[in-house]
MDTraj code that builds the backbone (N, CA, C; nanometers):
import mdtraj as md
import numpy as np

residues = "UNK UNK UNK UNK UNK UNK UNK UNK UNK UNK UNK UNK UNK UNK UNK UNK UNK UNK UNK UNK UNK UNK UNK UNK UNK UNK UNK UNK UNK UNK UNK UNK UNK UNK UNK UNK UNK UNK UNK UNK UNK UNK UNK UNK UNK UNK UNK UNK UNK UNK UNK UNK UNK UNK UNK UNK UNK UNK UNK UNK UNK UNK UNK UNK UNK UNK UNK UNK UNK".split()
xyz = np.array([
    [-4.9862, -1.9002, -0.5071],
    [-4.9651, -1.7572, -0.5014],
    [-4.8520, -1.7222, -0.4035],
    [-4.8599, -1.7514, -0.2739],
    [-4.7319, -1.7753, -0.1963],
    [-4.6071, -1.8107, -0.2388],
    [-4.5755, -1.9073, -0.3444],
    [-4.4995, -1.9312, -0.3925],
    [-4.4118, -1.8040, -0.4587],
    [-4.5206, -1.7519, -0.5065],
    [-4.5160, -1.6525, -0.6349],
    [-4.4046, -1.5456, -0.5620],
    [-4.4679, -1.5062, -0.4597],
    [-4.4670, -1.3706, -0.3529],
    [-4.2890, -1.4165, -0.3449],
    [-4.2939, -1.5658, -0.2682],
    [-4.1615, -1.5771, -0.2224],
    [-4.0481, -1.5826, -0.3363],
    [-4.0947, -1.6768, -0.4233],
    [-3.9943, -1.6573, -0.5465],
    [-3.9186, -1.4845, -0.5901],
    [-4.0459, -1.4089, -0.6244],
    [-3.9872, -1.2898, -0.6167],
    [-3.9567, -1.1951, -0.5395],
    [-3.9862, -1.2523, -0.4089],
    [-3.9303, -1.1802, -0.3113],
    [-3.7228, -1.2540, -0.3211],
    [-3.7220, -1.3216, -0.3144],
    [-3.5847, -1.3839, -0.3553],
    [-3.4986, -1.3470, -0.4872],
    [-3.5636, -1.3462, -0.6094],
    [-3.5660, -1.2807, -0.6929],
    [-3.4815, -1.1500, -0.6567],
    [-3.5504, -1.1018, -0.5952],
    [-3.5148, -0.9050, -0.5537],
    [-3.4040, -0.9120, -0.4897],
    [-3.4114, -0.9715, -0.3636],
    [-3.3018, -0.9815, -0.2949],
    [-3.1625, -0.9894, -0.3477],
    [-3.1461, -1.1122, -0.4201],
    [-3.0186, -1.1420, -0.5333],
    [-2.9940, -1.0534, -0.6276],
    [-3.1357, -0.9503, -0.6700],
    [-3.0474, -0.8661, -0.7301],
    [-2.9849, -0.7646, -0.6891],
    [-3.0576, -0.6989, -0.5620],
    [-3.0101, -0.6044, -0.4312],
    [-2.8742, -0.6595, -0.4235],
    [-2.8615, -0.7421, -0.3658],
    [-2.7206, -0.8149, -0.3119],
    [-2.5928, -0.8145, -0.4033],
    [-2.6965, -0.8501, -0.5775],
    [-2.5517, -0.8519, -0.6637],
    [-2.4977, -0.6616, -0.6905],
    [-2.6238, -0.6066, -0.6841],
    [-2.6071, -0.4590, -0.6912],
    [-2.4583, -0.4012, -0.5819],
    [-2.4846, -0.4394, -0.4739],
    [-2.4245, -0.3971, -0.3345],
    [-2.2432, -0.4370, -0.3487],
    [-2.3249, -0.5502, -0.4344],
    [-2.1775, -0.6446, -0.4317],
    [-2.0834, -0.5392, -0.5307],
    [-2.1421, -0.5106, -0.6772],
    [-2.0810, -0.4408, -0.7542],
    [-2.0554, -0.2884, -0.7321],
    [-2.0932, -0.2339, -0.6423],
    [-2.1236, -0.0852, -0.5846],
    [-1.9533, -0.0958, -0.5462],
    [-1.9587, -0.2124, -0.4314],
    [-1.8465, -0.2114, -0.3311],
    [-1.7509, -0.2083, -0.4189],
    [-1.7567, -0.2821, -0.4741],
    [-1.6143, -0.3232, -0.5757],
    [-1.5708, -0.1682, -0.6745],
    [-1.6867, -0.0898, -0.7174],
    [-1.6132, 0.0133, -0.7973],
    [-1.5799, 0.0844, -0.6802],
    [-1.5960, 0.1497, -0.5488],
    [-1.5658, 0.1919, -0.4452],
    [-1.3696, 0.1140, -0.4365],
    [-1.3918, 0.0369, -0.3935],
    [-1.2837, -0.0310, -0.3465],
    [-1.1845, -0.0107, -0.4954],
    [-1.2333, -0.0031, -0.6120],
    [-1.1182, 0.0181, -0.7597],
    [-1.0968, 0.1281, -0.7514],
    [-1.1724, 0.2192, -0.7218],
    [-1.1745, 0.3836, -0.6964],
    [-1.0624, 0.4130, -0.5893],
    [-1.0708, 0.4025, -0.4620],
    [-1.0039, 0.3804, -0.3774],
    [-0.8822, 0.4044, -0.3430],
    [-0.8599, 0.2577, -0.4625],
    [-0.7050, 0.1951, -0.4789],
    [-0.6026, 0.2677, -0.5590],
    [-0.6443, 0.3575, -0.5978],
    [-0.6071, 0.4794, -0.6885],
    [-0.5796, 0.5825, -0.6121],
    [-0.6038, 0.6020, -0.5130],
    [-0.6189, 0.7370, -0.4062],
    [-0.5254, 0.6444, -0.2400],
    [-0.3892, 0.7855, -0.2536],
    [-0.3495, 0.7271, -0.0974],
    [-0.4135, 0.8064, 0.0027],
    [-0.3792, 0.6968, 0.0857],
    [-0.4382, 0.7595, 0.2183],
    [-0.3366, 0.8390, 0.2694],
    [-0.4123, 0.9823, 0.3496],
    [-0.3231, 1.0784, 0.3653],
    [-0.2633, 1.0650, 0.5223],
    [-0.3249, 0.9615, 0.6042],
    [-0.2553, 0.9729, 0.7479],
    [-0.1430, 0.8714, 0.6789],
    [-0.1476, 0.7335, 0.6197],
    [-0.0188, 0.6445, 0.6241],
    [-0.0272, 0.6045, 0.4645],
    [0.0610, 0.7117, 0.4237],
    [0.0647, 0.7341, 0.2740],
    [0.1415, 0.6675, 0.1799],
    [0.1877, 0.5066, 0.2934],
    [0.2065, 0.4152, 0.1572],
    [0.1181, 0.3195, 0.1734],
    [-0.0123, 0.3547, 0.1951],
    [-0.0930, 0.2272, 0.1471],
    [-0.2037, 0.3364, 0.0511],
    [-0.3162, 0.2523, -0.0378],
    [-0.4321, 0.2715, -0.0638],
    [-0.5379, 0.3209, 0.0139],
    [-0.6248, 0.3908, -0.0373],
    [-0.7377, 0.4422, 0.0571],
    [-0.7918, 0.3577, 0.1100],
    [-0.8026, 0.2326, -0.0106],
    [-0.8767, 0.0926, -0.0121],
    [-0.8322, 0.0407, 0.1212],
    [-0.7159, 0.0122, 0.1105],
    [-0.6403, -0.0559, 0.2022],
    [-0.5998, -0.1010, 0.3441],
    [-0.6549, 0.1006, 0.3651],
    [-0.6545, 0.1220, 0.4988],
    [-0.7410, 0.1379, 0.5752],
    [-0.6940, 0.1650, 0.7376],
    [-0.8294, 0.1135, 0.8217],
    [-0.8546, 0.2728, 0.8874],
    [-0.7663, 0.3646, 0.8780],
    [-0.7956, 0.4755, 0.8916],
    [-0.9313, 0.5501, 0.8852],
    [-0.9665, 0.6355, 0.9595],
    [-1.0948, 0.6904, 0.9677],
    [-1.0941, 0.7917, 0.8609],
    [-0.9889, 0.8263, 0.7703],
    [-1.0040, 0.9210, 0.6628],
    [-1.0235, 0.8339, 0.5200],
    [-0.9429, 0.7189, 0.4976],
    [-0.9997, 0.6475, 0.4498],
    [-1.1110, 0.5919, 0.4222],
    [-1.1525, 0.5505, 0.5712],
    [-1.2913, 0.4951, 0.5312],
    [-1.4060, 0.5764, 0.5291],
    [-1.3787, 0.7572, 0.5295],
    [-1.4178, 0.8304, 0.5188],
    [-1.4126, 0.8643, 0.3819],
    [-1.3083, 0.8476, 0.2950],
    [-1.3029, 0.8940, 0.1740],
    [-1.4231, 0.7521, 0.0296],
    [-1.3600, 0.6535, 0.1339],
    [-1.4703, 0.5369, 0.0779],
    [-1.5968, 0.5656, 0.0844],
    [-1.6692, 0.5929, 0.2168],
    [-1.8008, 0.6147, 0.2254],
    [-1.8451, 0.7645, 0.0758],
    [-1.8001, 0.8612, 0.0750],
    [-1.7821, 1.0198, 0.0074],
    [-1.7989, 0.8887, -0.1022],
    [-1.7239, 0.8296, -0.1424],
    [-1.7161, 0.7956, -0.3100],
    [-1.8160, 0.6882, -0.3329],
    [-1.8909, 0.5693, -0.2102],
    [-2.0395, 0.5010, -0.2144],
    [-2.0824, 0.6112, -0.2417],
    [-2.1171, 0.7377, -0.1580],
    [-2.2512, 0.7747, -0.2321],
    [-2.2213, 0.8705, -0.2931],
    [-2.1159, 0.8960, -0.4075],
    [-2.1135, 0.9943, -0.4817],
    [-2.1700, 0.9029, -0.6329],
    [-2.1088, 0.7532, -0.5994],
    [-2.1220, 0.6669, -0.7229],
    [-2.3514, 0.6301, -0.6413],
    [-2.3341, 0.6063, -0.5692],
    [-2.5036, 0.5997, -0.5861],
    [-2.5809, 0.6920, -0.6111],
    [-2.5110, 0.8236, -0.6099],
    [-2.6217, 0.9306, -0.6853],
    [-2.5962, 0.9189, -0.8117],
    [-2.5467, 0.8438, -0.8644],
    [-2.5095, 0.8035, -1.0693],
    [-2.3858, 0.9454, -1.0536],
    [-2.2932, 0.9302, -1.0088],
    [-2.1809, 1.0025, -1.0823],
    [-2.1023, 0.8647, -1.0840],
    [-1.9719, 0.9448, -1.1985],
    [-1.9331, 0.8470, -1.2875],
    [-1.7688, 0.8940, -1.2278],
    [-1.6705, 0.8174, -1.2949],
    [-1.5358, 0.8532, -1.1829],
    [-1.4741, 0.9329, -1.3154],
])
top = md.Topology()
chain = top.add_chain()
for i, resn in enumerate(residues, 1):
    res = top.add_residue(resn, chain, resSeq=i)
    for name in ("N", "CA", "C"):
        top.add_atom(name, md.element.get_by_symbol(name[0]), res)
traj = md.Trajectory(xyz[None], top)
C-alpha cells in the first residue's frame, strides 16, 4: 500500500512539474513578442528589468486563469 501512496505521489509530482514546465514556456513565447519598455531592443522575455518581469508574471497568471493569447 505504501508503495501505492508513493508511486502516485510521484506520479503527481511529474505531472505538476511537466505542467509548470509548459506554463513557463508559453509565458516566455508570449513574452518574446512584447518589448520591453525600459531597454527596448530586447524582448520582455529577455530582460531582467522589473517591468519585464512584471509583464511576465501579469501574463503567468492571466494564462493560469485559462485565458488564451
Amino acid at each position: 500500500m505504501k508503495r501505492f501512496f508513493l508511486l502516485l505521489a510521484l506520479l503527481t509530482a511529474s505531472f505538476v512539474g511537466a505542467q509548470t514546465v509548459e506554463l513557463e514556456q508559453r509565458v516566455f513565447d508570449i513574452a518574446a513578442e512584447l518589448r520591453c519598455p525600459v531597454c527596448q531592443s530586447e524582448s520582455a522575455a529577455g530582460s531582467s528589468s522589473s517591468s519585464s518581469i512584471e509583464f511576465r508574471q501579469i501574463i503567468r497568471e492571466r494564462l493560469a486563469a485559462g485565458e488564451s493569447r
